[in-house]
C-alpha positions as CSV (number, residue, x, y, z in Angstrom):
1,X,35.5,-29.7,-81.4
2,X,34.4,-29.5,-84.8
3,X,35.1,-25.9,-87.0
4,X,31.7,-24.4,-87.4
5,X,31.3,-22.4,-90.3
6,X,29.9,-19.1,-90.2
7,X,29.4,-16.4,-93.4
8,X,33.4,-15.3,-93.3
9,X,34.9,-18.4,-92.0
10,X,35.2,-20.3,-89.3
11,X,35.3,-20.6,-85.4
12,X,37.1,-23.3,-83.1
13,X,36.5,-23.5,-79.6
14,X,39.8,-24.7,-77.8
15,X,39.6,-26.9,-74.9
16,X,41.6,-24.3,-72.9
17,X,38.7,-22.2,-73.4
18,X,36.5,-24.9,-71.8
19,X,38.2,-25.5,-69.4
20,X,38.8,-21.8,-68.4
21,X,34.9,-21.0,-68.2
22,X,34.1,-24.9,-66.1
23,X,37.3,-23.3,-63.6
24,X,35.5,-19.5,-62.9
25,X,32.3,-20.9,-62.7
26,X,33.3,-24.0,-60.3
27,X,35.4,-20.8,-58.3
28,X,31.7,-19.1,-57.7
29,X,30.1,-21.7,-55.8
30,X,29.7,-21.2,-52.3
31,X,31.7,-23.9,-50.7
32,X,34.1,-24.4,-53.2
33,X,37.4,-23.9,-51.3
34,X,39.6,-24.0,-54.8
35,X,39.8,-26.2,-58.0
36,X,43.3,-26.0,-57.9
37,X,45.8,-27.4,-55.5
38,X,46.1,-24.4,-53.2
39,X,46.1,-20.8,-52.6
40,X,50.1,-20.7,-52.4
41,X,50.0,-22.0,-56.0
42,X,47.4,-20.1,-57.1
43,X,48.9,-16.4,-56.6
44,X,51.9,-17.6,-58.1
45,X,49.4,-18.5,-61.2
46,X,47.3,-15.6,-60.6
47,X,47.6,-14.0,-64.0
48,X,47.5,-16.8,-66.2
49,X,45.4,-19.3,-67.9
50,X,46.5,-21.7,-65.4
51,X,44.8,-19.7,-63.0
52,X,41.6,-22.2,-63.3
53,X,42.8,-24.6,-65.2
54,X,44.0,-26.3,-62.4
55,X,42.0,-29.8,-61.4
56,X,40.0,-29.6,-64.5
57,X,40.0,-32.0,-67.3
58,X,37.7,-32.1,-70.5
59,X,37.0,-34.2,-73.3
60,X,35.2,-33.0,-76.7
61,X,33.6,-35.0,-79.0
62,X,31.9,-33.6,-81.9
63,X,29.6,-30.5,-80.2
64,X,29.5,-32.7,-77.1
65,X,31.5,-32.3,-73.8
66,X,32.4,-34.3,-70.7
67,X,33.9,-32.9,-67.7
68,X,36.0,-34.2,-64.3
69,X,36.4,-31.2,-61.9
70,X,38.4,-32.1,-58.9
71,X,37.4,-29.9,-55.9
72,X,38.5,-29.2,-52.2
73,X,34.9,-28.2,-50.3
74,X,34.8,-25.8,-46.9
75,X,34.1,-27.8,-43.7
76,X,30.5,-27.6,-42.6
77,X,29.0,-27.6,-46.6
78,X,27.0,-30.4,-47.9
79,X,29.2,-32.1,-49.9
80,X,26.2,-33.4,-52.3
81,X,24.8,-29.8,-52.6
82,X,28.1,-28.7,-53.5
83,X,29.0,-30.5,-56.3
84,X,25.8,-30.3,-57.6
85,X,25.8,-26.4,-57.5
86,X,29.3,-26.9,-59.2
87,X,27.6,-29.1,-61.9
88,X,24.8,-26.6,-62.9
89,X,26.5,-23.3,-62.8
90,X,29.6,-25.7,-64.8
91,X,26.7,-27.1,-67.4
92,X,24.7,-23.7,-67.8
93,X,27.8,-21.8,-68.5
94,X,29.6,-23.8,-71.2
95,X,26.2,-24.3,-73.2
96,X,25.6,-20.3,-72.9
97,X,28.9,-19.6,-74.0
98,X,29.8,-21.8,-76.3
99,X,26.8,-23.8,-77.7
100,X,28.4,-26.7,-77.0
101,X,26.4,-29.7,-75.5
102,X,27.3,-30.5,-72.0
103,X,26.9,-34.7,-71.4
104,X,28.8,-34.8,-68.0
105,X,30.3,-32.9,-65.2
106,X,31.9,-35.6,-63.0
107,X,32.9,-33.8,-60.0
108,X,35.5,-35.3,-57.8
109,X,36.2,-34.2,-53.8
110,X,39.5,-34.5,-53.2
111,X,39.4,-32.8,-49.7
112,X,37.5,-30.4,-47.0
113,X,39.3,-28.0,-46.1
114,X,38.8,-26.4,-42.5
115,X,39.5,-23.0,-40.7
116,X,42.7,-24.1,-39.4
117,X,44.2,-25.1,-43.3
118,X,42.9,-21.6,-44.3
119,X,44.9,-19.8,-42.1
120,X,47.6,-22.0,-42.9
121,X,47.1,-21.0,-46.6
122,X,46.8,-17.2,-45.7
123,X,51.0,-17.4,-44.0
124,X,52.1,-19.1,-47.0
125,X,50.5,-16.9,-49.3
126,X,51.9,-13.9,-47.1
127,X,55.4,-15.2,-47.1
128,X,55.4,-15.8,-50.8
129,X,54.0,-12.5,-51.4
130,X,56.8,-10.8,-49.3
């Protein structure tokens, strides 16, 4: 992203910081199991940037930003409605935030993820956690 300059300097948006805001918003859609590669992981991560960073990839040109968000969706969603949600509440966050011009949010479904793989990730998490 280009510096912009303000009255006592200037201000750079990092990609991290992109990709940060694309991962909480993704994280509030209903349906949305996780954007990164499971809940085991994810506590480990808990407190860190990497925390939504996970499965999210940007590229900035100029004021202008494209996306690829790689999500698992809950058994029983519409998959369509889904990653739609993900790509407005993605695409109305980064341009209130930032003022950056969002071109693309290419969302990918990498799985569903039922009942039975959430219990699964519930024991793991409790063992790791113990």
């Amino acid at each position: 992203m280009e510096n912009e300059n303000f009255e006592y300097g200037q201000v750079k948006i990092s990609d991290d910081v992109v990709i940060i805001i694309a991962g909480i918003a993704t994280s509030t859609v209903k349906g949305v199991y996780t954007a990164r590669t499971g809940v085991a992981d994810g506590i480990t991560n808990l407190f860190t940037k990497n925390n939504y960073s996970k499965g999210i990839k940007v590229e900035i040109n100029e004021n202008t930003v494209v996306l690829d968000i790689f999500i698992n969706v809950e058994y029983g969603c519409k998959i369509n409605e889904v990653a739609k949600e993900v790509q407005t509440t993605v695409k109305k966050e980064i341009e209130t935030m930032t003022d950056l011009t969002v071109a693309a949010v290419n969302v990918h479904v990498q799985n569903i993820i039922t009942d039975k793989d959430k219990d699964k990730d519930k024991i793991e998490a409790e063992i790791i956690t113990n």
